[in-house]
C-alpha positions as CSV (number, residue, x, y, z in Angstrom):
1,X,-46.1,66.0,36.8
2,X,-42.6,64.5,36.8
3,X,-39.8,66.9,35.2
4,X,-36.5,65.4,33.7
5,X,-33.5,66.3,35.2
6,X,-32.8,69.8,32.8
7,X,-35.7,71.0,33.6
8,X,-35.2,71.3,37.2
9,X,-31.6,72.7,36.3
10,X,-32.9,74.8,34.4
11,X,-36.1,75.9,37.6
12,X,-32.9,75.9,39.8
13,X,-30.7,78.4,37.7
14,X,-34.0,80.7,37.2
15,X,-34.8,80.9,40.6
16,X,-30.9,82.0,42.2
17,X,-31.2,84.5,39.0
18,X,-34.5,86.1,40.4
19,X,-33.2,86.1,44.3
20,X,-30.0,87.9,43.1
21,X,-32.0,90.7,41.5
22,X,-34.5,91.0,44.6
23,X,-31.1,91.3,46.5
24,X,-30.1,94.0,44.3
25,X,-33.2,96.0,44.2
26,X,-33.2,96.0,47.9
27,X,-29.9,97.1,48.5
28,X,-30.2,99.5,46.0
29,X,-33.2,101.2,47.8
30,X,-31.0,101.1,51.0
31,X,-28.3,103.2,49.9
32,X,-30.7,105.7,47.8
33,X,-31.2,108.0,50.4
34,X,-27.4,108.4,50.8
35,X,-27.0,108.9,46.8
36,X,-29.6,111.4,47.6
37,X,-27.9,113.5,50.4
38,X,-25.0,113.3,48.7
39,X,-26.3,114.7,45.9
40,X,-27.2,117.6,47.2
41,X,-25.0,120.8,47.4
42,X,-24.2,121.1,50.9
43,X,-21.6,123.8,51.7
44,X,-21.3,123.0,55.1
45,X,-20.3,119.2,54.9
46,X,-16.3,118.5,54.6
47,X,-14.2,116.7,52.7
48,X,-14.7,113.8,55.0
49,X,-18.3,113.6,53.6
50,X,-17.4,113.7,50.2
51,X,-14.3,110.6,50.9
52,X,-16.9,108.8,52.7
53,X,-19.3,108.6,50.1
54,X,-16.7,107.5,46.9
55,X,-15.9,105.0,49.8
56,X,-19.2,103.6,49.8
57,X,-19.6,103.9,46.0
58,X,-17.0,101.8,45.8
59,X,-17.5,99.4,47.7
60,X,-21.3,98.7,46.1
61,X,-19.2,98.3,42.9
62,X,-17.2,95.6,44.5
63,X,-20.3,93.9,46.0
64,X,-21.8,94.0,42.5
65,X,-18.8,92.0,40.8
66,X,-18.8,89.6,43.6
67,X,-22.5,89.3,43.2
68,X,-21.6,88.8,39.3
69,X,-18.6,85.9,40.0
70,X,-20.8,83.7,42.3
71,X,-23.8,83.9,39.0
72,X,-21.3,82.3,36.7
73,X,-19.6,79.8,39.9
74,X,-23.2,78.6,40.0
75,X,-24.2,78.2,36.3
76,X,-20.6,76.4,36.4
77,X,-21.6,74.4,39.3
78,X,-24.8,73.2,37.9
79,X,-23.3,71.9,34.6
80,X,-21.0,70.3,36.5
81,X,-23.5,68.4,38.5
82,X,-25.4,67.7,35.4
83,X,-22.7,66.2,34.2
84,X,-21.9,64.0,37.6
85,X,-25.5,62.6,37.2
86,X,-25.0,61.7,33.4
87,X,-21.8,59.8,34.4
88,X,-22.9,58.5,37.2
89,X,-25.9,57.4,35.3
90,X,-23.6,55.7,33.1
91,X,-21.9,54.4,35.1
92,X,-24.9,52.7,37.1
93,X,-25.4,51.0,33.3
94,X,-21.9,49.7,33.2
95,X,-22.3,48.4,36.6
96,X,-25.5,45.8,34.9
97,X,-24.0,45.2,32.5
98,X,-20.6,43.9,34.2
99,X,-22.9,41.8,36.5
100,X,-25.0,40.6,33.5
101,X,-21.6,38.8,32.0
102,X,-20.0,37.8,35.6
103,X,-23.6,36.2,36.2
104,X,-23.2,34.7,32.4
105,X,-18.8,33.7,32.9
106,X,-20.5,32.0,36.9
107,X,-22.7,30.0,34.7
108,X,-19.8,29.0,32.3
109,X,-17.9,28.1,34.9
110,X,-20.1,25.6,36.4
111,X,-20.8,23.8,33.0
112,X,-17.1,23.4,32.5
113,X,-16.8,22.6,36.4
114,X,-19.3,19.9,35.5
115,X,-17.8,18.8,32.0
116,X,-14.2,18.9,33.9
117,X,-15.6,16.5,36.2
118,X,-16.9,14.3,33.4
119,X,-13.8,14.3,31.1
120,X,-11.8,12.9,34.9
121,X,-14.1,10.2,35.5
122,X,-13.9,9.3,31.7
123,X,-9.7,9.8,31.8
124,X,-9.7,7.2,35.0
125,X,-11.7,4.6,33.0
126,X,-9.6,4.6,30.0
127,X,-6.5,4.7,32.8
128,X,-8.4,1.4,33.8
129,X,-9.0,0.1,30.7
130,X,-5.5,0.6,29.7
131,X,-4.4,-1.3,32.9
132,X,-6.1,-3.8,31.5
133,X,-5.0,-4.1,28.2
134,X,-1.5,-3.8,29.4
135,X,-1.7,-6.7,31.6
136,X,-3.6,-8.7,29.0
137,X,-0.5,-7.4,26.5
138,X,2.0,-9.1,28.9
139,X,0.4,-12.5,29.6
140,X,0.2,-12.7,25.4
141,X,4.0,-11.7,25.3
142,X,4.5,-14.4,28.1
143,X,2.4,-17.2,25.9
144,X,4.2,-16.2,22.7
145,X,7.7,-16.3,23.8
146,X,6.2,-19.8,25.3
147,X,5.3,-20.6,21.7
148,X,8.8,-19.3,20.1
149,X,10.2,-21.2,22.3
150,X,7.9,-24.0,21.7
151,X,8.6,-23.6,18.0
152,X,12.1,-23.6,18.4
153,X,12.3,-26.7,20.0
154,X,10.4,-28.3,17.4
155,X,12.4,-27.0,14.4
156,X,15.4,-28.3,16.2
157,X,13.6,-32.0,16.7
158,X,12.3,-30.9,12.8
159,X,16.3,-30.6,11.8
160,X,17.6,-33.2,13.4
161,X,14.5,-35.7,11.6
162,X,16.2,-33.8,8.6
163,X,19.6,-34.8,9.2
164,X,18.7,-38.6,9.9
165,X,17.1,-38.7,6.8
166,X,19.8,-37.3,4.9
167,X,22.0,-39.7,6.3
168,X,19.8,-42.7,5.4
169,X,20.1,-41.6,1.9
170,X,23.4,-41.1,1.9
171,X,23.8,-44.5,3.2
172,X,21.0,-45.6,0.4
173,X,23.4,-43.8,-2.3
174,X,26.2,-45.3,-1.2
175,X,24.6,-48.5,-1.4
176,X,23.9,-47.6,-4.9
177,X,26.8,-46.8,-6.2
178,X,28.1,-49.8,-4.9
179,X,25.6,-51.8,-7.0
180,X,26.5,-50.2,-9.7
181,X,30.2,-50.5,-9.5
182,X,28.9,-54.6,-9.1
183,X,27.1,-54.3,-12.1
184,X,30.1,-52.4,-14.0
185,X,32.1,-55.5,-12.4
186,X,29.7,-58.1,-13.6
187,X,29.8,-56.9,-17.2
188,X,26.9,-55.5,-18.0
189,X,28.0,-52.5,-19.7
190,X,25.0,-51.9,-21.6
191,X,23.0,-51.0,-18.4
192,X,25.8,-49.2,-17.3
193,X,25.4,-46.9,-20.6
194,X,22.0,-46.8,-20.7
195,X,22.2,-45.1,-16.8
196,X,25.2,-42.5,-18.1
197,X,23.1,-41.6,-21.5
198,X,20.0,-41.1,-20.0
199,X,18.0,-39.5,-16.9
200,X,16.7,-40.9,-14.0
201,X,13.5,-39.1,-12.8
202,X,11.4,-39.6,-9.6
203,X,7.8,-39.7,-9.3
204,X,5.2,-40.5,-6.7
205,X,4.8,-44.1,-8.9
206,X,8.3,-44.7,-8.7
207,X,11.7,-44.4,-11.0
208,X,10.9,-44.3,-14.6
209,X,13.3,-43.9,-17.1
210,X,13.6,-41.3,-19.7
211,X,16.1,-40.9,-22.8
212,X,18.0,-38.3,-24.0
213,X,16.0,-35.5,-26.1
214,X,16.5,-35.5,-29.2
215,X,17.2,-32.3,-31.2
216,X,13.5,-31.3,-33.3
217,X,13.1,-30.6,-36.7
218,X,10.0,-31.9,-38.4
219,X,6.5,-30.6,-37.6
220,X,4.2,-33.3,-36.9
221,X,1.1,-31.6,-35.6
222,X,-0.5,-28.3,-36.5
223,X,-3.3,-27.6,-34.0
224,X,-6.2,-24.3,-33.9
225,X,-6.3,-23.9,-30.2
226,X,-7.6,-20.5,-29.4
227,X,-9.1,-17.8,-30.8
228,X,-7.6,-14.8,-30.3
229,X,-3.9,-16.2,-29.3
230,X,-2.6,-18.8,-27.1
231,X,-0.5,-16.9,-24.6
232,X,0.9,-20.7,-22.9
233,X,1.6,-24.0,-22.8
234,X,2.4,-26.9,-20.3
235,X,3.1,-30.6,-20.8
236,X,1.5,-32.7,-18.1
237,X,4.4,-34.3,-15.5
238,X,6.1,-37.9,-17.4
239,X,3.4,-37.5,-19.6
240,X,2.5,-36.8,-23.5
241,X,-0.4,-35.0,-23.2
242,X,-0.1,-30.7,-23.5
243,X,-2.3,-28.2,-21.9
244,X,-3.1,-24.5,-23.1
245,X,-4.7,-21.3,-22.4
246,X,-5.4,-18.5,-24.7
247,X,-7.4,-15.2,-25.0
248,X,-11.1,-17.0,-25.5
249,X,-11.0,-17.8,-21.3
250,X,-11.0,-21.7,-21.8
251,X,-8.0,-24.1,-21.0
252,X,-7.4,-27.5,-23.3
253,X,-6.2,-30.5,-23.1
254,X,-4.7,-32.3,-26.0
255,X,-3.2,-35.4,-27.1
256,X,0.2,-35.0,-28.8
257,X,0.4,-38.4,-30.2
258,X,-3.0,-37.8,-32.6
259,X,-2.8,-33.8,-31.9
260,X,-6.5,-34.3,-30.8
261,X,-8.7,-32.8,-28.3
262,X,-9.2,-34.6,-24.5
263,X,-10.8,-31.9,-23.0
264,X,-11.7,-28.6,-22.5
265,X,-11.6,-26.6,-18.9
266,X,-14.3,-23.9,-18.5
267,X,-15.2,-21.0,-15.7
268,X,-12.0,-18.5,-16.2
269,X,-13.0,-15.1,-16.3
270,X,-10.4,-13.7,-18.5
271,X,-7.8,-14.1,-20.5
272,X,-5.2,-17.4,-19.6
273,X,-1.9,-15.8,-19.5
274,X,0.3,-18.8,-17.4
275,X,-0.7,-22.4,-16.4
276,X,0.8,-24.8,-13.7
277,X,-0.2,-28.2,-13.0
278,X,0.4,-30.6,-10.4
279,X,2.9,-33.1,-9.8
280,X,0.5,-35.6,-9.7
281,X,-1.5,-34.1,-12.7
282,X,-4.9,-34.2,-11.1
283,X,-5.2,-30.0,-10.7
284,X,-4.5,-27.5,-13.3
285,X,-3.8,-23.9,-12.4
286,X,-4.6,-21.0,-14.6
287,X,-3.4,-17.4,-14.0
288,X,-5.4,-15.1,-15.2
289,X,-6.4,-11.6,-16.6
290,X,-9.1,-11.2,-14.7
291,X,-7.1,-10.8,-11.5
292,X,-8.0,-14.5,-10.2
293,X,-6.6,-17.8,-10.1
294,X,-8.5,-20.7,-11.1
295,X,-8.0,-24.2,-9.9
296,X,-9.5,-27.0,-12.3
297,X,-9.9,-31.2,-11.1
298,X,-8.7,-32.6,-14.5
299,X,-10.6,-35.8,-13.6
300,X,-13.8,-34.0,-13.4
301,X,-13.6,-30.8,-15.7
302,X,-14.6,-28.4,-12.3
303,X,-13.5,-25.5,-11.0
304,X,-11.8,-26.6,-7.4
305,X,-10.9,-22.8,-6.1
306,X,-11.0,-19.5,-7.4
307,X,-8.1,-17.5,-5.7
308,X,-9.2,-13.9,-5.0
309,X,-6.7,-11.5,-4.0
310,X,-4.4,-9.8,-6.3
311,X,-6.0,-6.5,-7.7
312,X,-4.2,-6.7,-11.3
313,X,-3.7,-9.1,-13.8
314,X,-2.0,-12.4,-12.6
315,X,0.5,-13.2,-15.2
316,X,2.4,-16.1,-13.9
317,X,1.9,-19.4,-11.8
318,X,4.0,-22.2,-10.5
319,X,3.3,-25.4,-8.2
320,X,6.1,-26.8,-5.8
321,X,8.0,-29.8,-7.2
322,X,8.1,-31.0,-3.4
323,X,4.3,-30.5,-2.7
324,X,1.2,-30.3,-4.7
325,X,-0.6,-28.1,-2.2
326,X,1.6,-24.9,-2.6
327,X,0.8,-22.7,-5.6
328,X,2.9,-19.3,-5.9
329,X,1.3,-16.4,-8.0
330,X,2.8,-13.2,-9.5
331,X,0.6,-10.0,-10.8
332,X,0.4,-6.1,-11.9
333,X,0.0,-5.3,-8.2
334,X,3.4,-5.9,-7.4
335,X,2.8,-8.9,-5.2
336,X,4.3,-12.5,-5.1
337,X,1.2,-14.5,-3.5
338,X,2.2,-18.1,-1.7
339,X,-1.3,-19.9,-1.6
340,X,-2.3,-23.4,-0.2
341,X,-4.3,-25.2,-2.2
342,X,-6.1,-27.5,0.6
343,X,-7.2,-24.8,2.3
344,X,-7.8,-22.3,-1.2
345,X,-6.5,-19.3,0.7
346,X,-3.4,-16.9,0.5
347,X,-0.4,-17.7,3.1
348,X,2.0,-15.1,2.5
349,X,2.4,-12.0,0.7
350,X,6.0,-10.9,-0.8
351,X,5.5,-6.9,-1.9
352,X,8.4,-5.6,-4.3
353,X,9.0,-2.1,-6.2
354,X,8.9,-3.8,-9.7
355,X,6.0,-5.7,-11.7
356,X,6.9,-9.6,-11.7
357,X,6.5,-11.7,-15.1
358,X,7.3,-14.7,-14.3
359,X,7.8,-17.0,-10.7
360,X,9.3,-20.6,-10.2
361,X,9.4,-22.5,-7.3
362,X,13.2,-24.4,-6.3
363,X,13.4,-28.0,-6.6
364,X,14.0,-28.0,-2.9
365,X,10.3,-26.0,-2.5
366,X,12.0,-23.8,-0.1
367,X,13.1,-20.7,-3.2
368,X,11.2,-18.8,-4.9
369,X,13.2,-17.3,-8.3
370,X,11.0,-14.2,-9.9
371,X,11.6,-12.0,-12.8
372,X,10.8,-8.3,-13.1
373,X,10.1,-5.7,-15.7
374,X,13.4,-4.0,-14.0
375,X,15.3,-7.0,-15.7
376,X,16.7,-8.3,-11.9
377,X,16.3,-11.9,-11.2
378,X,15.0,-12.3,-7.5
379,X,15.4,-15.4,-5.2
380,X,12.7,-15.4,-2.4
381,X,12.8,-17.5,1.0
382,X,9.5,-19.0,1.4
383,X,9.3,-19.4,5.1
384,X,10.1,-15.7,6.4
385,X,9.3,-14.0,2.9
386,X,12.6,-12.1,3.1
387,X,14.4,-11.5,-0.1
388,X,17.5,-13.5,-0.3
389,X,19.4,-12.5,-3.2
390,X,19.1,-10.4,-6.7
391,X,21.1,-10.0,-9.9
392,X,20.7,-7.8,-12.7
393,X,20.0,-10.5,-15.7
394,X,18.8,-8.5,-18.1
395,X,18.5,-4.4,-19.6
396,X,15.3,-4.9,-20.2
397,X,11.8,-6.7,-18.9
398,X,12.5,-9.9,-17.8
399,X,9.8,-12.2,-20.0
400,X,10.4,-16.1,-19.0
401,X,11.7,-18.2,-16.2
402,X,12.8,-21.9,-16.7
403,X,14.1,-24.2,-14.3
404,X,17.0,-27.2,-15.3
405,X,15.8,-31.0,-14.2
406,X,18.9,-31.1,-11.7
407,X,17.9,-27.7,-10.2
408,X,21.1,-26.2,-10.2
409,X,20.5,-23.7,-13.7
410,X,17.5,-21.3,-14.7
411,X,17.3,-19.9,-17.7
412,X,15.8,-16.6,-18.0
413,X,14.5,-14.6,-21.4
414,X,14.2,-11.1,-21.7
415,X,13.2,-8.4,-24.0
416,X,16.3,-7.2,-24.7
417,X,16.3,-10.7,-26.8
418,X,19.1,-12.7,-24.6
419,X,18.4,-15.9,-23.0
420,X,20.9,-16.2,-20.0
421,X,21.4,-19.4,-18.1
422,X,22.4,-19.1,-14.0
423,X,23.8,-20.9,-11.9
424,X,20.8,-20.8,-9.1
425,X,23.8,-21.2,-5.7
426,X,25.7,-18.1,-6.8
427,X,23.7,-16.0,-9.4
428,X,26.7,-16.3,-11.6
429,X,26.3,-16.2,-15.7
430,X,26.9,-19.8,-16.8
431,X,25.9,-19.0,-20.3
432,X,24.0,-16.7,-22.9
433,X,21.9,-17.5,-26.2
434,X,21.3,-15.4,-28.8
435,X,20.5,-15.2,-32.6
436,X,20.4,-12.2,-35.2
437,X,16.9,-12.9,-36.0
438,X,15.8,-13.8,-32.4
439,X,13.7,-11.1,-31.1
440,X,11.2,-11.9,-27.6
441,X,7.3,-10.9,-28.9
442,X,5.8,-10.4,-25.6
443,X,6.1,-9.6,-21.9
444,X,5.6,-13.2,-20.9
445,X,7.0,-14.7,-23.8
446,X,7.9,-18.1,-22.2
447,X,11.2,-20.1,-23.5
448,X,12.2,-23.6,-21.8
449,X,15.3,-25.4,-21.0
450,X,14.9,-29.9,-22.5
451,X,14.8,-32.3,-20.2
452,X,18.2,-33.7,-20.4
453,X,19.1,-29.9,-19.9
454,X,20.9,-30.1,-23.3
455,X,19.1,-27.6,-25.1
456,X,16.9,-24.3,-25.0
457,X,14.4,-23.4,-27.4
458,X,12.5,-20.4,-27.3
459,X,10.4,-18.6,-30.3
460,X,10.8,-15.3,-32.0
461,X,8.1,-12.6,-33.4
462,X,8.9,-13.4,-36.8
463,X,7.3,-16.6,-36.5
464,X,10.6,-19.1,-36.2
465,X,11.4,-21.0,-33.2
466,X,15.1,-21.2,-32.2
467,X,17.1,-24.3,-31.1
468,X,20.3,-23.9,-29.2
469,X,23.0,-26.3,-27.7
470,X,23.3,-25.9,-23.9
471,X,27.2,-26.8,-24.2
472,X,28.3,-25.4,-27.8
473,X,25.9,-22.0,-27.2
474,X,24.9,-22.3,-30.9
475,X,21.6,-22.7,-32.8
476,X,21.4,-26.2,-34.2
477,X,17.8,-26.4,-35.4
478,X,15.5,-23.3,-36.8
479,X,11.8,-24.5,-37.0
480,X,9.9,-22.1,-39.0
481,X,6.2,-23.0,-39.5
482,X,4.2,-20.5,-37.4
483,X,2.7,-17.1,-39.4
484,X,2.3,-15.1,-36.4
485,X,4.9,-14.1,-33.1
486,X,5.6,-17.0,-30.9
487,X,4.3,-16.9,-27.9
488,X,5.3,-19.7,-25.8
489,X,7.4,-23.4,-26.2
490,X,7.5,-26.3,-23.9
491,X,9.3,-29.5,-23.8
492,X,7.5,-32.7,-22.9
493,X,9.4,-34.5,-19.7
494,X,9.4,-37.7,-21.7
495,X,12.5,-35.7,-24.1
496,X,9.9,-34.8,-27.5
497,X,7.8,-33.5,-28.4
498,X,8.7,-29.8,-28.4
499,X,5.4,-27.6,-28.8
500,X,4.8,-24.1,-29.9
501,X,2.2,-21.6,-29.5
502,X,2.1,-17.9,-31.5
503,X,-0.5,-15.3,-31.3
504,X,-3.2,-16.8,-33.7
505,X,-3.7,-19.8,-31.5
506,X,-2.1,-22.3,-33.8
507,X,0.3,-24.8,-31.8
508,X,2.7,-27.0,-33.7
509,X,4.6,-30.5,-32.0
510,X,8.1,-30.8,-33.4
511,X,9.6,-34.2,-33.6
């Protein structure tokens, strides 16, 4: 049978117990005969006897507390070493255990010895692949500077075409001017009027000749258009006929001689707020509520393009006067978009901190002017995108921006119901229009400037439609037909009619 360790502590203390006592016993049996003698009364022993014995007596006495002193050293002893064994025991535990985790932290340190190896090989390849790049980086910096300097050298051959043609037509005005001082010479003044009272217009048929416009007063057309509102109108380029959008999605065309219906443009998603049309009046452009321009061949009634990219309302349009294939776009999303229309894809992006309402393009093509609902009036270069100059032009929302025939004067209307008139070189004031019962109706209320650049008109929420002299900046006609706010006017290029649009969708020609 196999005893735990107390138990033969407990045998060992027993047994050293039981051997002192036998120890004790005998030499207590040794020295009984001498207790004995000395018990006994004997006269004749001395003093020396008597000593010898207390001697003795003594010294057992001694012997026992020694005997007593190495008991409790060895019951000391033996808890002691029963103590040893539990530490050590212990001890022996600690010990597997600390070899249990340095055999776990070897383990560890192989895997991340192996994962260390992995994440090297892996660092050396992306070193390589970086090499790589880098040197594929510097032979595309070498071919771009190429093509900079490529470019370069083309805008400089680009320029100097520029210059040569500018001096062929200043040789071809000075050859004008010199038939018309022979003319002047020859007599025929009548010609010679008819060139200082009128204005001389190009377009891609030739010189045609336009009078002056004359001042409106009479309504000769009253037209239902839209349902809902018609938020603008457009008069086709040197021509008679008037296009308009409104609220129920569909563009018309009309005739302004009869005031009759040509046609009717379908496919716009939303509401028309803006329209733009060609120079050669084959496309019409529609900005529109649904946050898409749409692009419609007149000749055929169908929708061309759908221009997809702003992601707010568009709320104004315009075509270059140099090019028909650049549109540029304004919307809620704070973006000027430059599109080509060949292609039917955005160019360029111009991103400002202020909604736009309305964009036109320079006469040049090479300006954009924009007004915001921060009242500035922005000019934009077209090429680099960079902003080239802004004014302040009104305290309020800028609602309308109309360009002069020469291209030296826009007119711009706000909501703070003034109708300034800038010079477009220096951004200076030239003029401002105003009338006590004047007040802008919308956003993009849109005004216009007459061909001859003699007058402005632009309508007012209580229904009237104002008239003002360019030169005297006062009102000199008040055409007051409509029921509802007036929305929109524009002036045909050939100097009358003058239409109006208001928020029932009822357009009236002036004559």
């Amino acid at each position: 049978m196999i005893m735990s360790p107390n138990e033969i502590a407990n045998n060992a203390i027993r047994h050293a117990l039981r051997a002192l006592r036998q120890r004790h016993l005998v030499e207590e049996g040794a020295h009984a005969p001498a207790f004995l003698a000395l018990s006994r009364p004997i006269i004749s022993q001395s003093s020396e006897w008597k000593e010898k014995a207390e001697k003795l007596e003594l010294e057992l006495q001694q012997c026992y507390k020694a005997q007593s002193r190495l008991s409790e050293q060895l019951v000391v002893e033996v808890a002691e070493g029963r103590a040893s064994k539990s530490s050590i025991e212990e001890k022996d535990a600690t010990i597997d255990n600390l070899q249990q985790e340095l055999t776990r932290a070897r383990d560890e340190c192989s895997q991340l010895k192996a994962d260390l190896e992995m994440k090297i090989k892996a660092m050396e390849l992306a070193i390589s692949e970086s090499q790589e790049l880098k040197a594929q980086l510097e032979a595309m910096t070498i071919k771009a500077k190429n093509t900079e300097a490529e470019n370069n050298m083309l805008i400089d051959r680009w320029m100097l075409q520029k210059m040569k043609d500018a001096e062929r037509l200043n040789e071809a005005n000075a050859l004008y001017e010199d038939m018309i001082d022979r003319l002047k010479a020859s007599g025929l003044e009548k010609l010679a009027q008819q060139q200082v009272d009128g204005v001389v217009r190009q377009s891609e048929e030739g010189a045609e000749y336009f009078v002056e416009s004359t001042v409106p007063s009479v309504c000769k057309h009253s037209i239902r258009a839209h349902e809902g509102g018609c938020g603008t109108i457009l008069f086709e380029n040197n021509s008679g006929k008037l296009i308009s959008g409104g609220q129920d999605r569909t563009v018309k065309v009309w005739d302004t001689n009869t005031g009759s219906l040509s046609s009717t443009l379908h496919g716009c998603l939303g509401s028309v707020l803006d329209l733009a049309v060609t120079h050669d009046n084959r496309s019409v452009i529609a900005a529109s509520s649904s946050n898409n321009l749409y692009v419609w061949d007149v000749g055929s009634g169908r929708v061309r393009h759908t221009l997809t990219g702003h992601s707010d309302k568009v709320c104004a349009v315009d075509v270059s006067k140099i090019s028909s294939r650049h549109v540029v776009s304004a919307a809620y999303d704070r973006t000027i978009k430059i599109w080509d229309l060949q292609k039917g894809y955005c160019t360029k992006t111009l991103i400002f901190p202020s909604n736009c309402n309305a964009v036109r393009f320079s006469m040049d093509g090479q300006t954009i002017c924009s007004g915001h609902m921060d009242g500035n009036l922005r000019l934009w270069d077209i090429q680099t995108g960079k902003l080239l100059s802004e004014v302040a032009g009104h305290s309020l929302a800028v609602t309308s921006l109309s360009l002069s025939r020469n291209g030296n004067t826009i007119l711009t209307s706000g909501r703070d119901n003034l109708h300034n008139l800038f010079d477009i070189r220096s951004l200076e004031v030239c003029g401002t229009l105003r009338a006590s019962g004047n007040r802008v109706a919308s956003n993009w209320s849109r005004s216009c400037i007459s061909p001859d650049d003699n007058h402005v008109a632009a309508g007012s929420a209580d229904g009237s439609v104002h008239v003002w002299s360019i030169s005297k900046h006062d009102i000199v006609s008040t055409l007051k037909e409509h029921t509802a706010s007036v929305l929109c006017c524009s002036w045909s290029g050939l100097g009358k009619p003058l239409a109006s649009a208001d928020r029932n969708g009822i357009i009236f020609t002036w004559n």
